[in-house]
C-alpha positions as CSV (number, residue, x, y, z in Angstrom):
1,X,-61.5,9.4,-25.2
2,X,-59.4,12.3,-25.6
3,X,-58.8,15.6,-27.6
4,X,-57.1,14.6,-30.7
5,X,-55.9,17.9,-33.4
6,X,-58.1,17.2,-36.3
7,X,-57.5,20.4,-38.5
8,X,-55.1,23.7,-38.5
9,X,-56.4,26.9,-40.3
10,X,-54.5,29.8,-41.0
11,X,-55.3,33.8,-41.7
12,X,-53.9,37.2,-41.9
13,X,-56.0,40.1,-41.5
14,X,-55.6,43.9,-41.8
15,X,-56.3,47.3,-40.6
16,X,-55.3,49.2,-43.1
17,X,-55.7,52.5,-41.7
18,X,-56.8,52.2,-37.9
19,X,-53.8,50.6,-36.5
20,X,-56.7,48.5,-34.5
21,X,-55.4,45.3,-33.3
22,X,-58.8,43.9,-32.6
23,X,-60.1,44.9,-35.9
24,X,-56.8,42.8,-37.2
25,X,-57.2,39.7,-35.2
26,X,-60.9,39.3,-36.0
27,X,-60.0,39.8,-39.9
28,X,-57.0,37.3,-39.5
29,X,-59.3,34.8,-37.8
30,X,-62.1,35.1,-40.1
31,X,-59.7,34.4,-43.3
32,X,-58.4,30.9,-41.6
33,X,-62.3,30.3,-41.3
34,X,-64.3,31.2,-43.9
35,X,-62.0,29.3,-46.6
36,X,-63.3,25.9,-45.4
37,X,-66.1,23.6,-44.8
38,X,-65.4,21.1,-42.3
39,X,-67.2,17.9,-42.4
40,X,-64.8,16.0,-40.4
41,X,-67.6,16.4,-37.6
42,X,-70.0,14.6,-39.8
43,X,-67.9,12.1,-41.1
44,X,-67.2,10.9,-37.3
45,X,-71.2,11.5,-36.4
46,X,-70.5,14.4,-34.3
47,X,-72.7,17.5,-33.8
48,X,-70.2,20.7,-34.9
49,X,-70.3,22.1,-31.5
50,X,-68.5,18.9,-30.4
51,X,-65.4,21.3,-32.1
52,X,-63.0,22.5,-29.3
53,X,-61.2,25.2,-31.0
54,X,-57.8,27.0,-29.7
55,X,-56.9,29.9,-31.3
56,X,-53.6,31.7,-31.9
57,X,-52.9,35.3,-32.7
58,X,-50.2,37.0,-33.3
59,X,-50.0,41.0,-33.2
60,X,-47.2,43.7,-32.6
61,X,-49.5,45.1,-29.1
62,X,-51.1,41.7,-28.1
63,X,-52.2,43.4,-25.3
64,X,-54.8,45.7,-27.4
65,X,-56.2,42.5,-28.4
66,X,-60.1,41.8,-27.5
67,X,-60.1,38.6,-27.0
68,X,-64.2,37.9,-26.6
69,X,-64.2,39.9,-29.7
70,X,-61.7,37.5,-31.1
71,X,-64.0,34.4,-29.8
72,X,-67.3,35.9,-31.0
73,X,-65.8,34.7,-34.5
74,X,-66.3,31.1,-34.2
75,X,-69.4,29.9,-36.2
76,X,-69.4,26.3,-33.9
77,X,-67.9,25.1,-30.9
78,X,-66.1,26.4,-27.9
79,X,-62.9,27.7,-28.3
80,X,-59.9,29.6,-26.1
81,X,-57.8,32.6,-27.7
82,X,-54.1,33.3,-27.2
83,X,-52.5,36.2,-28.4
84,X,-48.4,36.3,-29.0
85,X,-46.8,38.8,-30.5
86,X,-46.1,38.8,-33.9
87,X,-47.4,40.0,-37.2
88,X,-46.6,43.1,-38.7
89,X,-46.8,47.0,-38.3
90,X,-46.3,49.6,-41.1
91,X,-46.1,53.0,-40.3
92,X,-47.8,55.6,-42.9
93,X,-45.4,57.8,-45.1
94,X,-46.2,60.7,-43.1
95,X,-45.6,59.0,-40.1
96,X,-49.2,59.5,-38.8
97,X,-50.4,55.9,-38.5
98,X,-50.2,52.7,-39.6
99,X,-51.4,49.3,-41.1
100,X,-51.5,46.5,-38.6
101,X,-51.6,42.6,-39.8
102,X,-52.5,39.9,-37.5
103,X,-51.9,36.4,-38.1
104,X,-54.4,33.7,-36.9
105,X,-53.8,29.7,-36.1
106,X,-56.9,27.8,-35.4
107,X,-56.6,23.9,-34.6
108,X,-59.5,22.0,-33.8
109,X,-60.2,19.4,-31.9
110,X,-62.8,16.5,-31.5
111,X,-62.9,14.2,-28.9
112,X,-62.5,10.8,-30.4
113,X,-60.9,7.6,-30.1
């Protein structure tokens, strides 16, 4: 058998005030998640941690990116995180912070014929 793309879920997230990249990623992956309920796992007879999930993420600073943080998000499976940069940073009016938005790709996987 082999690991065949069964699904690809897509988020943006926020930190409005923070300029936290984590806190954006997190956000970014939780939106592509928690809009859908997967039963393609069922429908094949597969437990939901059969899922193999990779995960994109795209950021201005990737490199301020918590990836375990990032990974604690998934509800099922096992999953890898890759961060790119991307996404978007607005500085404040007074030029004392900013808004960061993270964008988040998750495919998923299953093992099947």
């Amino acid at each position: 058998m082999a690991l065949k793309r069964m699904v690809l879920e897509i988020g943006m997230g926020t930190d409005i005030r923070g300029a936290d990249s984590t806190k954006a990623a997190v956000r970014a992956l939780r939106d592509a998640l928690w809009h859908n309920s997967l039963t393609v796992t069922a429908a094949l007879g597969l437990p939901t941690d059969a899922m193999v999930v990779d995960v994109t993420i795209g950021v201005p600073r990737p490199e301020q990116v918590d990836k375990a943080a990032v990974l604690a998000v998934l509800p099922h499976g096992t999953g890898t995180v890759r961060v790119v940069e991307g996404g978007l940073e607005i500085p404040n009016a007074a030029g004392t912070g900013s808004t960061v938005m993270a964008n988040a790709a998750a495919v998923v996987r299953l093992d099947v014929a």
